[in-house]
C-alpha positions in Angstrom: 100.7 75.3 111.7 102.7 78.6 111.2 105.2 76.5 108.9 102.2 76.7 106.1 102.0 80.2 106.0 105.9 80.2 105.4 106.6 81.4 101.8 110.7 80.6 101.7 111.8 79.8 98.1 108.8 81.5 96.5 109.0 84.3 94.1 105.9 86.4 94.0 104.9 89.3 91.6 103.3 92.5 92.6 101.8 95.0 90.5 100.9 98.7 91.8 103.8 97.6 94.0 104.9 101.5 94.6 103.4 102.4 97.2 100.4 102.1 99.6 98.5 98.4 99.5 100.7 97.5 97.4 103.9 98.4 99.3 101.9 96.7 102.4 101.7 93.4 100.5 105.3 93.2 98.7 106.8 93.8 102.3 104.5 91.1 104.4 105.6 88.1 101.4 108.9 89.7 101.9 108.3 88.7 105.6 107.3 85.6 105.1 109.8 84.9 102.8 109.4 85.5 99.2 111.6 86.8 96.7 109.6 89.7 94.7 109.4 91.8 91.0 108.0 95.0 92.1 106.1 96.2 89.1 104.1 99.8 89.0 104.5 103.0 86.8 106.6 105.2 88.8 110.9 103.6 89.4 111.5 105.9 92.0 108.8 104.7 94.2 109.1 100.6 93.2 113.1 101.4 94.1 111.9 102.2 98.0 109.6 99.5 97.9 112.9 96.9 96.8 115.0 98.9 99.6 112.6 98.0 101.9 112.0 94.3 100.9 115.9 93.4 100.9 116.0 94.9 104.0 114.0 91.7 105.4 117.1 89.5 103.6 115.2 89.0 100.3 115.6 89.5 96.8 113.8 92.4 94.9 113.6 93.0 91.2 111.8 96.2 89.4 110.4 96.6 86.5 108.8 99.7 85.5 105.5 98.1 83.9 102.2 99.5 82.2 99.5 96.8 83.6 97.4 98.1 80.7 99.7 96.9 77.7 99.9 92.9 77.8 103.4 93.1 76.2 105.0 94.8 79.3 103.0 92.3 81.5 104.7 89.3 79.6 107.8 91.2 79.6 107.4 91.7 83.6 106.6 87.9 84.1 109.8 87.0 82.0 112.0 88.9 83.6 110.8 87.6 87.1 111.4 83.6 85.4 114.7 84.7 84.4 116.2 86.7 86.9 114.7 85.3 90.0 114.1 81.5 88.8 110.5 80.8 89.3 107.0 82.0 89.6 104.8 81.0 92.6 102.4 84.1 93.1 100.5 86.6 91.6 98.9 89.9 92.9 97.4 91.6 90.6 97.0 95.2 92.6 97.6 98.1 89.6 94.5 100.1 90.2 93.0 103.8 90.1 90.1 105.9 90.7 88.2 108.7 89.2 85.4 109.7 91.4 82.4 111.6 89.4 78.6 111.3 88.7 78.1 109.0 85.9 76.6 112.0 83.9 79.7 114.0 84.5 82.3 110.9 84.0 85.2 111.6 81.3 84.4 108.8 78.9 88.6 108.7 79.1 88.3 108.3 82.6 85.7 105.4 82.3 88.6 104.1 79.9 91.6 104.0 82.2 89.6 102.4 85.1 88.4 100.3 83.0 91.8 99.5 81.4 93.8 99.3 84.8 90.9 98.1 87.5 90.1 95.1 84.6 92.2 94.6 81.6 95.4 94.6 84.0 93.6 92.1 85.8 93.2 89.7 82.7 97.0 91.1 81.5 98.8 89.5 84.2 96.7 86.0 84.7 96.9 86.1 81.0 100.5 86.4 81.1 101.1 84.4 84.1 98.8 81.5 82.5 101.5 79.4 80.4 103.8 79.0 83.5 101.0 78.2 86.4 99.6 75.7 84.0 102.7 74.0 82.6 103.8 74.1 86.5 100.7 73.1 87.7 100.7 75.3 90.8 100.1 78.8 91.5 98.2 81.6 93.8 96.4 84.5 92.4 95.3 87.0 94.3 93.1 89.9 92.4 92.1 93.4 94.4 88.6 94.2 94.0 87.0 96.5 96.5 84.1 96.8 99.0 82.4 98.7 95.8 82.0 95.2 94.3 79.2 95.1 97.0 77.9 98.3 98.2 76.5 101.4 96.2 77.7 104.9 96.9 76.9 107.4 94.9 80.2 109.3 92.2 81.5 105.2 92.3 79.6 103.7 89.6 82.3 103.3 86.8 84.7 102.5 89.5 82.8 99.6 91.2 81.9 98.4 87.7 85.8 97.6 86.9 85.9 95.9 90.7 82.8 94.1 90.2 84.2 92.6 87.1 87.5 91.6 88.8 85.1 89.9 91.6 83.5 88.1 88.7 86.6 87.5 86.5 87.9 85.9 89.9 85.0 83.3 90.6 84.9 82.1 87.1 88.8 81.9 86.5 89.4 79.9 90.2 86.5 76.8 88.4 88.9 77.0 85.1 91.9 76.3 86.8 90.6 74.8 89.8 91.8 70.9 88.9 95.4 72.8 87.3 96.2 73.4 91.2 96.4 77.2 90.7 94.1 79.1 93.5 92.5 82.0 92.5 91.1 84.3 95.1 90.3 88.0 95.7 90.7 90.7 98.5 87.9 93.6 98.7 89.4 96.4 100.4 87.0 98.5 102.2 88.4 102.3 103.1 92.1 102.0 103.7 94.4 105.2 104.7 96.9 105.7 101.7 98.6 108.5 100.3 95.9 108.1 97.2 92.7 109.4 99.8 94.9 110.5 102.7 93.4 114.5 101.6 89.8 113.0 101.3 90.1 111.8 104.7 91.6 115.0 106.1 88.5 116.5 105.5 86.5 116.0 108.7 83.2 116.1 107.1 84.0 113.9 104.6 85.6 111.2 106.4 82.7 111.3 108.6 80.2 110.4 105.2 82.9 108.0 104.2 83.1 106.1 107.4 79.3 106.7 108.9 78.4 103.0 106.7 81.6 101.3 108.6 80.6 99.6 111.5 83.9 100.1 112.9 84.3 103.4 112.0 87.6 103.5 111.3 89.7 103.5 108.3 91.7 99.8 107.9 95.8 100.5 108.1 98.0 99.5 105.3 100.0 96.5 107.5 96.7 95.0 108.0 96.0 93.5 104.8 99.7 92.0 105.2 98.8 88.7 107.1 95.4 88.1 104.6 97.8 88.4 101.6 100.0 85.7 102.9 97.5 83.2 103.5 96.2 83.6 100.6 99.7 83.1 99.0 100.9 80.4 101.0 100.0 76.6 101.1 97.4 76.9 104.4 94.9 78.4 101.6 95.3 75.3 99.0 91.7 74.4 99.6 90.2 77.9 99.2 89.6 79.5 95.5 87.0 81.4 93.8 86.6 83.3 97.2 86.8 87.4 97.2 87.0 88.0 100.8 85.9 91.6 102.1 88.2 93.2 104.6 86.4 96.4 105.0 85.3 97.3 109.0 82.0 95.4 108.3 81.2 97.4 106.3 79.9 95.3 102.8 77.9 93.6 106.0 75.8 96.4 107.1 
């Protein structure tokens, strides 16, 4: 059973790959034995994230890449043809946040979400598309987030932009569902990363963050490691269209 969740061979690319989530992903296919193109907006940080991943044994290629700008996208999935042979996986992670009342949200601010949370979703499948067709294979794995499902007031453009990736997800797995490319989604409920580590310093406000988690507990980065590589790996060839919420309980409550 263990051998299907092996991932030797495969070459997987990561986007917001820098740190965080994204780090915590790129290393657990690393683990399980992929070869990875680390894609984000800061080098520096991507470069840690390749230390890391050939300090498992595997190849790890980085490319500085704007998830917002197709072109770069395409450029980032032909370098990871090129230079590391093949393409197997997706995980389309880029994302950010702007937390406001919709009367007080930057229209600019609605734009960038709107243009990294969604558009960079559609940039890499879009980019990705001409291989995992002509190949007939591939795994896509989209980040939405528990805001897809629950209401919380200062999130409304934000869960907008998740909701559509949650929705972009469903429709895209039936369109390529008979090409053999799986295309599923992970809904992060509240993680610890360096992005809301100060949010969460703040007693009071971890306390309102958390008092809707049944657990009441923030999830830990390495824990989204092992749901990532089942989704990636052959032991999840019968599941797509699926956004699975790994979130304390709390899109349940």
């Amino acid at each position: 059973m263990l051998e299907t969740l092996r991932l030797d061979g495969r070459v997987a690319v990561v986007t917001g790959a820098s740190r965080g989530l994204g780090r915590a992903m790129a290393l657990a296919l690393a683990e399980a034995g992929a070869d990875l193109a680390l894609a984000g907006r800061s080098k520096p940080d991507l470069e840690e994230t390749a230390h890391q991943v050939e300090r498992l044994g595997r190849r790890a290629l980085v490319v500085p890449t704007d998830v917002r700008v197709l072109a770069e996208v395409e450029a980032l999935v032909a370098r990871a043809l090129a230079d590391l042979g093949r393409l197997d996986i997706l995980v389309n992670n880029s994302g950010v946040a702007h937390v406001a009342p919709l009367a007080e949200m930057p229209p600019q601010e609605w734009e960038r979400m709107l243009d990294t949370n969604l558009t960079g979703v559609f940039n890499g499948c879009r980019a990705a598309a001409p291989h995992f067709l002509a190949a007939k294979r591939g795994k896509v794995i989209n980040i939405a987030s528990v805001m897809a499902a629950v209401g919380l007031s200062g999130y409304t453009s934000y869960a907008a932009t998740k909701g559509g990736v949650v929705a972009f997800t469903r429709a895209l797995a039936v369109e390529w569902a008979r090409r053999n490319v799986q295309v599923n989604a992970i809904a992060p409920g509240w993680f610890l990363t360096e992005m809301n580590a100060h949010a969460f310093a703040d007693e009071s406000l971890r306390e309102r963050l958390l008092r809707d988690v049944p657990m009441r507990r923030t999830g830990q980065a390495e824990e989204i490691g092992p749901l990532v590589v089942y989704l990636a790996s052959p032991a999840s060839d019968f599941m797509t269209g699926q956004t699975i919420y790994l979130d304390g309980g709390h899109s349940a409550a």
